[in-house]
GUGU-773008 format. One record per atom (N, C-alpha, C): residue number from 1; atom name; x, y negated, z negated. Coordinates in Angstrom, 3 decimals. Layout:
BEGIN
+-----+-------+----------+----------+----------+
: num : atome :       px :       py :       pz :
+-----+-------+----------+----------+----------+
: NUM :    CA :        X :        Y :        Z :
...
+-----+-------+----------+----------+----------+
END
This chain:
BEGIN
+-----+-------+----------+----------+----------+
: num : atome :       px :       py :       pz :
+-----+-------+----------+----------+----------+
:   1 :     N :  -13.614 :  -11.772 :   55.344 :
:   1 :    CA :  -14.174 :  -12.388 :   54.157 :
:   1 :     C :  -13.073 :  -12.478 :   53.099 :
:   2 :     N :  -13.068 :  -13.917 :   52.846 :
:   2 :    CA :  -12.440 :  -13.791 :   51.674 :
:   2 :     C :  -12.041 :  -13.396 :   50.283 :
:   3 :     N :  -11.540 :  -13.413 :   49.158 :
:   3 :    CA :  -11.787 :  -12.817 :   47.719 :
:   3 :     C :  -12.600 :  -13.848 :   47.296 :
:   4 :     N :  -12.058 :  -15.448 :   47.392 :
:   4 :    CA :  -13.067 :  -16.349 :   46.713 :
:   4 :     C :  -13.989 :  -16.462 :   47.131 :
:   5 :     N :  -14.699 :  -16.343 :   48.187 :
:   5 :    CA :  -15.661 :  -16.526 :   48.775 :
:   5 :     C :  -16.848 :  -14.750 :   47.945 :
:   6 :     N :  -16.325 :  -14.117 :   47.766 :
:   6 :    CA :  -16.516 :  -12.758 :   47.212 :
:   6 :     C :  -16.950 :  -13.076 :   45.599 :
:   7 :     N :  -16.191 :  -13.776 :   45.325 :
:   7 :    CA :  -16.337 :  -14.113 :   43.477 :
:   7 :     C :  -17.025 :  -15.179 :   43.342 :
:   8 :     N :  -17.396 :  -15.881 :   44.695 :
:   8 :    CA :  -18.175 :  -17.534 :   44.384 :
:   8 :     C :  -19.883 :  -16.895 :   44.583 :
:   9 :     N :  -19.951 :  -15.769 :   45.712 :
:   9 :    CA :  -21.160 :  -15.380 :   45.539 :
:   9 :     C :  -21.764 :  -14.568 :   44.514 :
:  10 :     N :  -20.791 :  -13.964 :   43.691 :
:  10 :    CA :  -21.077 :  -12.985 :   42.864 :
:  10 :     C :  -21.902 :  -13.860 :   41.769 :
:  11 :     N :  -21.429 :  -14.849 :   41.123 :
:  11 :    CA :  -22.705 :  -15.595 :   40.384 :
:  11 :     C :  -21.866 :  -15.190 :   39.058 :
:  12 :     N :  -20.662 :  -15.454 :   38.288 :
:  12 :    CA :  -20.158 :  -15.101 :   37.434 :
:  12 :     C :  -20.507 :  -16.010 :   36.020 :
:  13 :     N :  -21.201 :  -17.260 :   36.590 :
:  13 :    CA :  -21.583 :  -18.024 :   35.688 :
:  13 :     C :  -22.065 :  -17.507 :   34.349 :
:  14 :     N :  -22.788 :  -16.176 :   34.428 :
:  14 :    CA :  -23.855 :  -16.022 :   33.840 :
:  14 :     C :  -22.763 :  -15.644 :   32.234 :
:  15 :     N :  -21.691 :  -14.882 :   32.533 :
:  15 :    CA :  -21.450 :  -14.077 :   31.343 :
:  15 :     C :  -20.495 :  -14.964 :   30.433 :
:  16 :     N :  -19.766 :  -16.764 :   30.671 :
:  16 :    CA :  -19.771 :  -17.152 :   30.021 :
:  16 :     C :  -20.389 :  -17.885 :   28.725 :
:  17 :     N :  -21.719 :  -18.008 :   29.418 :
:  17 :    CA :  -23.155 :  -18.351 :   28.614 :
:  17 :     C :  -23.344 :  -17.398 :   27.794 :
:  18 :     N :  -23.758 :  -16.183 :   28.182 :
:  18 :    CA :  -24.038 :  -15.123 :   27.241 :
:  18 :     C :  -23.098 :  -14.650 :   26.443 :
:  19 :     N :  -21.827 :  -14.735 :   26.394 :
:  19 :    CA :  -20.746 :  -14.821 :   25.388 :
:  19 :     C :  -20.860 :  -16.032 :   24.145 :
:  20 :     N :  -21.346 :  -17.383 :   24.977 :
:  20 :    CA :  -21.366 :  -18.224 :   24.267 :
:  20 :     C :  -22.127 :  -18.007 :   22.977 :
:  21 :     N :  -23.732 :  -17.248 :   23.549 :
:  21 :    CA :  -24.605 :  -17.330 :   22.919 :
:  21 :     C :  -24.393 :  -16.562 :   21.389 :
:  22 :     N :  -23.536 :  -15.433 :   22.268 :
:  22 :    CA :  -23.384 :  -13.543 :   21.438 :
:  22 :     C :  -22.107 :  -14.688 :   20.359 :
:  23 :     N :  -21.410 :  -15.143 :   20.316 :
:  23 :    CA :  -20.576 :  -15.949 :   19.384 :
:  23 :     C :  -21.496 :  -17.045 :   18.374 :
:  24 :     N :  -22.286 :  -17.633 :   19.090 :
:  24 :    CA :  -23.052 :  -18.646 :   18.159 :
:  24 :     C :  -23.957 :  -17.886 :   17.277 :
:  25 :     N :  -24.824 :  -16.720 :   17.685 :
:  25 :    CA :  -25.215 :  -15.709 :   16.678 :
:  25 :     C :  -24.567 :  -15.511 :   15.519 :
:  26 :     N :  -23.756 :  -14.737 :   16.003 :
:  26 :    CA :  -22.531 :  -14.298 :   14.870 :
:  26 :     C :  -22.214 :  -15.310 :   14.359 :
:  27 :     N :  -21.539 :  -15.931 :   14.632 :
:  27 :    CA :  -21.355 :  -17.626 :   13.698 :
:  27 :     C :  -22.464 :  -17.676 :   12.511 :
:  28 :     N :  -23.776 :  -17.823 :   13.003 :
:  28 :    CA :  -25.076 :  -18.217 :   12.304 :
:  28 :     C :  -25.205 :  -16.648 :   11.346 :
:  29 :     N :  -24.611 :  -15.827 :   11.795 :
:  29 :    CA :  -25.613 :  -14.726 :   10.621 :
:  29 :     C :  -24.386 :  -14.804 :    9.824 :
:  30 :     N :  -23.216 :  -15.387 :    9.992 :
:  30 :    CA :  -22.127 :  -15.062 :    8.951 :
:  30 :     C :  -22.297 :  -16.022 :    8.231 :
:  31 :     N :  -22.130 :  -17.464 :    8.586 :
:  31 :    CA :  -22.902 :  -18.411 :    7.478 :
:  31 :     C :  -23.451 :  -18.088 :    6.801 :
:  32 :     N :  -24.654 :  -17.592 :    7.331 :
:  32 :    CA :  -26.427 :  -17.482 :    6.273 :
:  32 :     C :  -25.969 :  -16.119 :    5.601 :
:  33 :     N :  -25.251 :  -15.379 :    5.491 :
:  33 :    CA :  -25.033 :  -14.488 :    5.035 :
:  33 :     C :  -23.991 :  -15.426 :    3.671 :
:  34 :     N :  -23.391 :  -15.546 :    3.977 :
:  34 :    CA :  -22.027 :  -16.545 :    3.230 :
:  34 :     C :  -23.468 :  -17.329 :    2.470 :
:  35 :     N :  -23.708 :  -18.527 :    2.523 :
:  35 :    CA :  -24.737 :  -18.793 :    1.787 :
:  35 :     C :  -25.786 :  -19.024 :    1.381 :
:  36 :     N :  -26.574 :  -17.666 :    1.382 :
:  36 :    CA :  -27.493 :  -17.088 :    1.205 :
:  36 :     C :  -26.952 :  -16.289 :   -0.171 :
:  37 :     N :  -26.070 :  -15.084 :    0.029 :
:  37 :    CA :  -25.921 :  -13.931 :   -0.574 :
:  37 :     C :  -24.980 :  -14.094 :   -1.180 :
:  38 :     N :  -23.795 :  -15.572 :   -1.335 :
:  38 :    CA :  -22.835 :  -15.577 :   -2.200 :
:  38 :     C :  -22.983 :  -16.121 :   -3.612 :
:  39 :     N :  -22.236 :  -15.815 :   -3.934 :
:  39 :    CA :  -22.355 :  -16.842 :   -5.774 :
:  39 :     C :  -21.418 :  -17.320 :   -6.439 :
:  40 :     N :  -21.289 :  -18.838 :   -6.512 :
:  40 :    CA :  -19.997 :  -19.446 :   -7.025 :
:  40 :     C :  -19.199 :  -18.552 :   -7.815 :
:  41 :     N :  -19.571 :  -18.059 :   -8.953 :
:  41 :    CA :  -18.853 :  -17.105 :   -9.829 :
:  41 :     C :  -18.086 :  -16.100 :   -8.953 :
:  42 :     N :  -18.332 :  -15.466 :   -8.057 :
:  42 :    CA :  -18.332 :  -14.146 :   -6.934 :
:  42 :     C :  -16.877 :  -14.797 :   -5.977 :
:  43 :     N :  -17.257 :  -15.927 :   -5.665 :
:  43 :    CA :  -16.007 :  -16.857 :   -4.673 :
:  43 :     C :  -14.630 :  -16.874 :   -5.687 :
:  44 :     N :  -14.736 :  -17.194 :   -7.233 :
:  44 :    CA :  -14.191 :  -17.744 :   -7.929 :
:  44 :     C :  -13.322 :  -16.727 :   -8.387 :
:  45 :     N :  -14.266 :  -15.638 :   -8.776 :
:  45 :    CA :  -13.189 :  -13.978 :   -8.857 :
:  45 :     C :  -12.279 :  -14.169 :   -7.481 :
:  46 :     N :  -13.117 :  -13.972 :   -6.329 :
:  46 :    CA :  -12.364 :  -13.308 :   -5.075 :
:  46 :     C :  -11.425 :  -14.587 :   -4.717 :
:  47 :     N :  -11.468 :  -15.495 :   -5.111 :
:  47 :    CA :   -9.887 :  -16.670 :   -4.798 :
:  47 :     C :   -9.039 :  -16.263 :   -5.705 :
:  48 :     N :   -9.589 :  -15.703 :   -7.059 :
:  48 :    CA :   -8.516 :  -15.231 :   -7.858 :
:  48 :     C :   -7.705 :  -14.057 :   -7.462 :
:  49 :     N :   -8.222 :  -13.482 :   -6.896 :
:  49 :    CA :   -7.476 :  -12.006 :   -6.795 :
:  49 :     C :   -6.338 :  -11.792 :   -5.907 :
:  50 :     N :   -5.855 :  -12.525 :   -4.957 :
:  50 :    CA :   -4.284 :  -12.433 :   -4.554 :
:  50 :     C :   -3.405 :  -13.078 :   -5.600 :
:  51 :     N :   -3.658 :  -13.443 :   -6.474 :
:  51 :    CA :   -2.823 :  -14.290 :   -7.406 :
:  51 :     C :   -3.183 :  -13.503 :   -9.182 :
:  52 :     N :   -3.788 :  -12.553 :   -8.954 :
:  52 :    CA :   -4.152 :  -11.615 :   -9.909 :
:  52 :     C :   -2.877 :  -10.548 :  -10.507 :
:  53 :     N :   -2.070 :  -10.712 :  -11.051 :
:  53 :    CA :   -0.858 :   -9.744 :  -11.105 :
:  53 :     C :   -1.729 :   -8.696 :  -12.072 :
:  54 :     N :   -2.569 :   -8.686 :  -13.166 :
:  54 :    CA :   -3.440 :   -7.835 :  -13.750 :
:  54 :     C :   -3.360 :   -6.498 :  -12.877 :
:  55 :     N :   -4.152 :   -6.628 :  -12.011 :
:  55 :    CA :   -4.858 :   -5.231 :  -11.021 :
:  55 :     C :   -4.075 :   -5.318 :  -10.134 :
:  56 :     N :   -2.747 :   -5.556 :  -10.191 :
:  56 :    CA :   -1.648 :   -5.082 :   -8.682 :
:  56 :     C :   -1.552 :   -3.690 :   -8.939 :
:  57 :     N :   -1.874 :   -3.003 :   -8.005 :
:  57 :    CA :   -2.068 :   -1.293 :   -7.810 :
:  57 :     C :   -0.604 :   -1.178 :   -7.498 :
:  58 :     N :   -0.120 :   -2.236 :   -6.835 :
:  58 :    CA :    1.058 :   -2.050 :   -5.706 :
:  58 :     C :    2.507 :   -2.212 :   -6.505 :
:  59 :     N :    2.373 :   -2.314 :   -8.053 :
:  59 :    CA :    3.745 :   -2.699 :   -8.285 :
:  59 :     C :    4.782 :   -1.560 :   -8.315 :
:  60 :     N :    5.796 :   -1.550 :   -8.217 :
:  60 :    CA :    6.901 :   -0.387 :   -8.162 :
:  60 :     C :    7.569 :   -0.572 :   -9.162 :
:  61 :     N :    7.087 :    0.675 :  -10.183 :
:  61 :    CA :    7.470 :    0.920 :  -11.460 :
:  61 :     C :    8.868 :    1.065 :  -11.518 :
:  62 :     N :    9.504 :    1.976 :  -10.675 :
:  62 :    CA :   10.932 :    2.240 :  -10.666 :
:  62 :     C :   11.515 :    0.969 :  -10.767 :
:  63 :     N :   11.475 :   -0.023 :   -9.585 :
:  63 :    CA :   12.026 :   -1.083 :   -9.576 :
:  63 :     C :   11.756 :   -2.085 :  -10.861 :
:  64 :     N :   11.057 :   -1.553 :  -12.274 :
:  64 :    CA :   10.869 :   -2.412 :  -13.489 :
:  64 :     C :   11.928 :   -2.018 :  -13.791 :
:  65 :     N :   12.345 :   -0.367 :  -14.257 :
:  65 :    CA :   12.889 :    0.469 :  -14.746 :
:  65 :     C :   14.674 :    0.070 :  -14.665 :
:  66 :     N :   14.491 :    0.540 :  -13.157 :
:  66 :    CA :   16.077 :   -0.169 :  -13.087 :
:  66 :     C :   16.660 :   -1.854 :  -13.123 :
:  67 :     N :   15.639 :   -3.262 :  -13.290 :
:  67 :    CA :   16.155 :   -4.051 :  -13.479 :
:  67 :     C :   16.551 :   -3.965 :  -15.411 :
:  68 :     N :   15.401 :   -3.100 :  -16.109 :
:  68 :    CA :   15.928 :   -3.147 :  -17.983 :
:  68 :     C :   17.083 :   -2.901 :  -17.618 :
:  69 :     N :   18.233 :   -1.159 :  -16.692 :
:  69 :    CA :   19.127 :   -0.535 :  -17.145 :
:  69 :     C :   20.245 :   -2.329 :  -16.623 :
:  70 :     N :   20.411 :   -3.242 :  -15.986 :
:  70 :    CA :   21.002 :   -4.238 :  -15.562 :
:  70 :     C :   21.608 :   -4.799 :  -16.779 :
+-----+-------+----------+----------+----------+
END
């Protein structure tokens, strides 16, 4: 007996479907979640905030310090 003949009876069809399905879910509850529960104002902060120098936690003070002594 062969391997393909082994994997053609096995019936593998099934678990690309049910992947399909388990993805189109998720798709749909992230949408309806997205807009349902969002709020223009809410989007408008959170596009702002990589471009926010205000609340950078991350800046390195030293490196202010030593460009003044320059």
């Amino acid at each position: 007996m062969k391997l393909s003949d082994i994997m053609s009876a096995a019936n593998l069809t099934v678990y690309p479907r049910i992947a399909l399905i388990l993805f189109l879910l998720a798709f749909i509850v992230v949408v309806a979640r997205l807009l349902l529960f969002g709020s223009p104002a809410k989007w408008k902060h959170d596009a702002s905030l990589p471009l926010d120098d205000v609340n950078d936690r991350f800046v390195n003070k030293s490196r202010k310090d030593s460009s003044d002594d320059a």
